[in-house]
Every structure is written in structure tokens, then in C-alpha cells.
N, C-alpha and C positions, 0 to 999 in steps of 0.2 A: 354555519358549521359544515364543513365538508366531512363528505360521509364516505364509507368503504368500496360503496357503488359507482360512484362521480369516477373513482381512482381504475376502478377496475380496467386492464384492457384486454380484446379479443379477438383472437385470429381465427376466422375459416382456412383450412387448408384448401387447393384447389380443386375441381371435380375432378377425382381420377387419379391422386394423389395415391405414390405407392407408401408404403409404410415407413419405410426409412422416411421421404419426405415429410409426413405427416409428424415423424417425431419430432422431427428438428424443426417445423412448424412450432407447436407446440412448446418444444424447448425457448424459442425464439420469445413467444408469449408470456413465459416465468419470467424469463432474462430482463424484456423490457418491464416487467412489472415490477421486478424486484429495483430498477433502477428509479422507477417512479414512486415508488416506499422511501427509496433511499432521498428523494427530492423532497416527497410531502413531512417526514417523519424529521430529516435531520442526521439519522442513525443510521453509521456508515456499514454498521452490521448484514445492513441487506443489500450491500453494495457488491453483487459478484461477477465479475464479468466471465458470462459464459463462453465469449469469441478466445478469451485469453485459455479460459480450462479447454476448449475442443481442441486450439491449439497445442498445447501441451498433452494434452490426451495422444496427439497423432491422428485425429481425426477430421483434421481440414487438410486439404491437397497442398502440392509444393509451393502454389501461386496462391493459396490461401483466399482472401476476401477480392484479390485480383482477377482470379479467373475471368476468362472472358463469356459472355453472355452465352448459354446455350452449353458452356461445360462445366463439369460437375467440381464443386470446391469443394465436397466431400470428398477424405480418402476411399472409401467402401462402403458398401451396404450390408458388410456384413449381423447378421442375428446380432454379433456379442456387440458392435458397436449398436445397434438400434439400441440394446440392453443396460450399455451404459449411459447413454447421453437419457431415456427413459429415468436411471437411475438418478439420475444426475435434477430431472426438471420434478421427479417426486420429492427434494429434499427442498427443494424451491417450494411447491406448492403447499408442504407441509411448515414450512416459515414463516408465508404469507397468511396460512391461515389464522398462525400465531399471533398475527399484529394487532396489538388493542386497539380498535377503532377513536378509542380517543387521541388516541396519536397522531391523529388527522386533525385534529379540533382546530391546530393555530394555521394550519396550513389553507389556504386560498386557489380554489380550481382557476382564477383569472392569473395566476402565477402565469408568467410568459416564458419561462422554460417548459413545463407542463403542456402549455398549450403549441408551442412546437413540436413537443413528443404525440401528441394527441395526429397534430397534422400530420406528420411521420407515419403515424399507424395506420389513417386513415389513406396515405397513398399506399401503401405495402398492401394493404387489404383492396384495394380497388387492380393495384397489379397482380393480385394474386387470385382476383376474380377474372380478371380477363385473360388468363393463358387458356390455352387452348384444350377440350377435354378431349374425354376416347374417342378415338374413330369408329365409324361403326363396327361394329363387332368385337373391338376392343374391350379391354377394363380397365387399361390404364391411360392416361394423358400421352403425350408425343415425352419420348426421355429427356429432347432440348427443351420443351417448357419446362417439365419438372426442375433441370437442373436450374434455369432461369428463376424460377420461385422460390428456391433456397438460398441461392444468389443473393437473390433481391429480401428476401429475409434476414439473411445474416447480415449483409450490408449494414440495414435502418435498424437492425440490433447496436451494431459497433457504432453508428451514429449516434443513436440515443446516448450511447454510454458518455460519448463526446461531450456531448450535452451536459449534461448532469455534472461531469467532471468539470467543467467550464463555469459553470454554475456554482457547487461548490467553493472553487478558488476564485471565483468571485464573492462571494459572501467570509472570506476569510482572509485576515492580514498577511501579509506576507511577515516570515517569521524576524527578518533583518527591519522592517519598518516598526514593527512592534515593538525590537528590543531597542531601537533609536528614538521612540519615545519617552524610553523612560531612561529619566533622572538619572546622573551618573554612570548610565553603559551610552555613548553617545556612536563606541564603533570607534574611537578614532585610536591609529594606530601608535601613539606617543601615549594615549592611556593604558591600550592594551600591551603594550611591549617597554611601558617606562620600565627603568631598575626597581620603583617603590612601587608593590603590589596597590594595584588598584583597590577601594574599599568594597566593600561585598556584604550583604546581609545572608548572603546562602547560608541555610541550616543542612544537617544533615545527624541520618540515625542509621542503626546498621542495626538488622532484624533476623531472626534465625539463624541459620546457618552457612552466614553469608562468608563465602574465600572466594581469592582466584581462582580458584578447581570453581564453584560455580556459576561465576560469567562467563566462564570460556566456556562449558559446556553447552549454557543457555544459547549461547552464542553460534557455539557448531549446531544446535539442534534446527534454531532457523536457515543456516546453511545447507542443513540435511535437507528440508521441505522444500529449501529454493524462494527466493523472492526475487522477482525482476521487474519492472515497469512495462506496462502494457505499451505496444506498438502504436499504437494511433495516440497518447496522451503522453504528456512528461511530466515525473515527476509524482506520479502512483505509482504504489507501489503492492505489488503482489503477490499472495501465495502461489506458485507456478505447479502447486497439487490440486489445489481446490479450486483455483480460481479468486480466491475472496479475496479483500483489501488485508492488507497488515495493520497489528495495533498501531505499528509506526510510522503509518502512512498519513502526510499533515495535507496534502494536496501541494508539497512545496519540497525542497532539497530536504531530503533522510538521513542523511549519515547520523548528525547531530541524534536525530530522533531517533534511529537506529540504537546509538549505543548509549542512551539515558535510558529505553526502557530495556534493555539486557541488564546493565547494573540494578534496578529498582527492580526487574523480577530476579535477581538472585538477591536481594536483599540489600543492599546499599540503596537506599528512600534519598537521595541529593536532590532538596529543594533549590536547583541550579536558575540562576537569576530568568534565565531564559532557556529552556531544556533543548531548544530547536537550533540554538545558533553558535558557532562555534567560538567567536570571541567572545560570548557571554560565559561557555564554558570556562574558557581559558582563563577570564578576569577572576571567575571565583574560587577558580581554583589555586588560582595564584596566592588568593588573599585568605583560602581558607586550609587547602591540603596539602601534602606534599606533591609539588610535581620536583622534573629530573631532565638532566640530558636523555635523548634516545638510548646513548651507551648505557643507560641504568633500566631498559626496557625489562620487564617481565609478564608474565602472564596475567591478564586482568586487567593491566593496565590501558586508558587513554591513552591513544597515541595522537598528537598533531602535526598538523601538517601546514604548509604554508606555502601552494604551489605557484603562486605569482610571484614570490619572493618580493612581496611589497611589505612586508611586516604585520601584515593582517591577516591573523589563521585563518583558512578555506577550509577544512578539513579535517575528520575525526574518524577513529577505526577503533577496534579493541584489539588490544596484542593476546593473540592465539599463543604462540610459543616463542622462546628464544633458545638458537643453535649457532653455538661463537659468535662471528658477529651478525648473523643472519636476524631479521626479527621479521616473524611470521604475523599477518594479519586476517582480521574478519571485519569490513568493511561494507558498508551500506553505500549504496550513490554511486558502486564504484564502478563504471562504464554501465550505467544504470542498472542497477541488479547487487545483488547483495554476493559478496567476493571475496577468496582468500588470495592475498598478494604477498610479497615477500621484498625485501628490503634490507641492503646495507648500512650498518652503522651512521656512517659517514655520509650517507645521504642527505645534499643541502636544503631538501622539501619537509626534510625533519625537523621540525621544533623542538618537540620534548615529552614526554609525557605525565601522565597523571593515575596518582598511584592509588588504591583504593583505600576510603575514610578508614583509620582505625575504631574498635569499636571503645566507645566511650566508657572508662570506667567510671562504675557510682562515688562521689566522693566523701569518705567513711565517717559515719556522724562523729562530733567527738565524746571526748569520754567525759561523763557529767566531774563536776568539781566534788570531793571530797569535801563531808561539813567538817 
């Protein structure tokens, strides 16, 4: 049974280490732990990458994790940034305190992801013992070690994340091999595009107060916060506020995943054959809702797309709005990052779309028989 202590890891800052360094030390230390929670535990909840929120904060330089040895890939040391990224490693540590240690039970320390993040730590902590301290009379280290120690901390932070993310999409199907296993979605494009809808077991229910007014909203609202794919990984996807992974991040192409869960949190529940992949959509939708030409776009709707023009959908967005023949979207995947694009009618990448379930009326008992 591996225990909470095995997992822990630990960083000395260097002798002489000014405070700003020390934070980002520190920071560094939540960041890789949270990624090794995320490894032992399974739950992508503690999955956050701190390299992506600094960047997005404005608090990594123009050359970012590039910088060359000895300059600072911090933008500032100013108070309010020590005070953020501070802020930022107390919402980490107050997470990790949270983790029920039996969450570790199934997890194995000889895991060989684990044990390359272990090795990682332990050279960052040996390079971070050997810079050089104060001079005599000083207090603080030389400024080119210092910056070299942060360097080399952020670095084996965005490594690790590497890791773990390589790790995960390793331990998971890819979401097109998955829906090629099973029975009747085989992918191929004379099933997905015959005239006679393909068969389909997709159910579907429609809950509270479910309209087009609320997946476009839901939809702008992850737009407002921003999601993009981290620099070093493809195919993660991110809050570009927090840092954190998205619900609709599978370690594999988003779009799909993108707009199954906007529809299911505005209340359309589509148990879609395959939520991840876009001909799975298309088959059941075919066989179970209304879809439409593009010319019948409206707000809510699926839209698809088919950019190889081999007759096999690539691609899915939510239609934001329609202005004549303009159709406005909100798109996941799209130049990696989550994106409103806009589109002509007559545009040949257009398939068609898909309109939202109606909700099911009860059907009325009848009236007992007169004796």
C-alpha cells in the first residue's frame, strides 16, 4: 500500500535565494506534486499546470522556459507578482492536503513514470544545491545563479507535466479506436454518409431548462475563461485562468468533447454512441434527431464539418449565432484553443447540422372504458 509519504516531494531552495526565487521554488514543488497526485490517484482534478497559469498570468519573460542560462525567465520580482504565484502554490497546498490517502492504495511507487519524476527531482535538487552562494559580505547568491535555479526549476516542472501527460494518453484509447471497436460504428464512410441513416441505440432526455439560449451561453462562458492547449503537449486542453485541465479534456482531439459537454450542462443528457468522435455523432444523429443543411443553421445547433472532403466528418463546433448567410461559431480544437470563427453558407467544409433533442412529451394514459 503506498502511502502519502512515498509521494511526497521536496525542494530546498538555494543558499542565498532571494524571495521572489524562493517562491517560485516553492511553487515549483506544489506544481510537481500536484502532477504526481494526478499520476498516483487517476483524477485529473489535480492536474494543473503551473508553467501554463505563469504564462498566462504575464509572469514568464518573452523567451519564456527558453531563456538562456544565467537570465532571468521571470518577467519581475515585483511584491504583487511574489503575491500572486504565493497565492496561487497556497490553493495547491490546500488540495493536496485534501487528498484521501487511500487514493493511493491501488497506485505502485515502482510505477516507471513516478520513478522518472522522482529522478527529475532529484537532479533539480542537486542543481539547485550546487549554485553558487553569497559572497562574503553578501546575503544573497550571484543574480546569474539565482536566475539559473529558476530556470532549471521551471524547466523539470514543464518536464514533469510531459510526463504524466504521456502517461495518461498512454493508459487511454484513443477515442477513434474505441468507436472502431464496437459493433456497427466501424468509421467507414459509405455507413456514415449512405442515404439510409445508419442504426443507432443513442438515447437521449432533455432536463430543466434546457433551449438554444442555454448552450450558446454555456458555450460563450468557456470562451470568456479561455481554453487553449499547453505549449509543450497536444491535445490538453486548458483553462488559460487557472491553469487547470478542462472537464473536456480526454488527452486526445476536443472538439467532439467540447460540445457533448456544453449541450449535457445545458441539459440535453445525449447518450451519443461515442461522445468523443465525430462520425459517431453524426451516425446518431442521423438515425435519431433532426439534423439539416448548414442553410437551416441556428443557435444551439451542431455544426459539422468535413475538412478533407473525403466524406468522413472531422469536425464539430456549436453555432453561436446566425446573421444572413453568416454562421457564427464556438469551436474547441480549433487552431488548438477553443475559438469563435465564422463561416459562409455555401461553404464546401460544411456538412450540416444538428438541431437540439425536442423534449419528449408524456404519452397521456388513456381514458379507462365505461362499465
Amino acid at each position: 500500500m503506498t502511502t502519502r509519504a512515498e509521494l511526497e516531494i521536496d525542494l530546498d531552495p538555494p543558499a542565498g535565494a532571494r524571495p521572489m526565487a524562493i517562491v517560485v521554488i516553492e511553487a515549483v514543488e506544489e506544481g510537481i506534486q500536484a502532477q504526481v497526485y494526478t499520476l498516483a490517484t487517476g483524477n485529473s482534478d489535480y492536474d494543473v499546470d503551473l508553467v501554463g497559469w505563469l504564462t498566462n498570468q504575464g509572469l514568464l519573460g518573452a523567451e519564456g522556459l527558453d531563456a538562456d542560462v544565467g537570465e532571468s525567465v521571470m518577467i519581475d520580482q515585483h511584491r504583487d507578482t511574489r503575491e500572486k504565484i504565493e497565492g496561487k502554490t497556497g490553493e495547491l497546498q490546500s488540495q493536496h492536503d485534501a487528498v484521501n490517502a487511500s487514493a493511493f492504495d491501488a497506485f505502485s511507487i515502482t510505477n516507471g513514470t513516478f520513478q522518472q519524476i522522482k529522478s527529475k527531482v532529484e537532479t533539480l535538487q542537486e542543481t539547485l544545491s550546487q549554485q553558487p552562494g553569497p559572497a562574503e559580505g553578501e546575503v544573497y547568491m550571484p543574480i546569474a545563479a539565482e536566475y539559473a535555479a529558476v530556470g532549471a526549476a521551471l524547466n523539470t516542472l514543464d518536464e514533469v507535466i510531459d510526463l504524466v501527460d504521456t502517461a495518461q494518453r498512454g493508459m487511454e484509447s484513443h477515442a477513434e479506436d474505441i468507436e472502431r471497436s464496437n459493433p456497427g460504428n466501424s468509421g467507414n464512410p459509405s455507413q456514415i454518409w449512405g442515404a439510409t441513416s445508419p442504426k443507432s441505440d443513442m438515447t437521449f432526455t432533455v432536463t430543466g431548462d434546457a433551449t438554444p439560449d442555454s448552450i450558446v451561453d454555456i458555450a460563450r462562458d468557456e470562451l470568456e475563461r479561455g481554453v487553449a492547449e499547453r505549449g509543450g503537449s497536444s491535445n490538453n486542453a486548458y483553462y488559460t485562468d487557472t491553469g487547470e485541465r478542462t472537464p473536456f479534456d480526454i488527452g486526445d482531439a476536443w472538439c467532439a468533447s467540447f460540445t457533448s459537454y456544453v449541450w449535457e450542462k445545458a441539459g440535453y443528457e445525449v447518450d451519443w454512441t461515442n461522445k468523443n468522435y465525430v462520425p459517431a455523432i453524426w451516425n446518431d444523429a442521423k438515425a435519431n434527431l433532426e439534423t439539416a443543411d448548414a442553410g437551416y443553421a441556428e443557435k444551439g445547433d451542431l455544426i459539422i464539418f468535413d475538412w478533407q472532403g473525403d466524406g468522413t466528418p472531422d469536425h464539430i463546433g456549436i453555432v453561436d449565432k446566425v446573421e444572413g448567410s453568416t454562421i457564427y461559431t464556438i469551436e474547441g480544437n480549433s487552431s488548438n484553443q477553443l475559438k469563435r470563427n465564422e463561416y459562409q453558407m455555401g461553404n464546401n467544409d460544411l456538412v450540416g447540422v444538428v438541431k437540439p433533442p425536442a423534449r419528449k412529451v408524456p404519452t397521456p394514459a388513456p381514458e379507462p372504458v365505461a362499465q
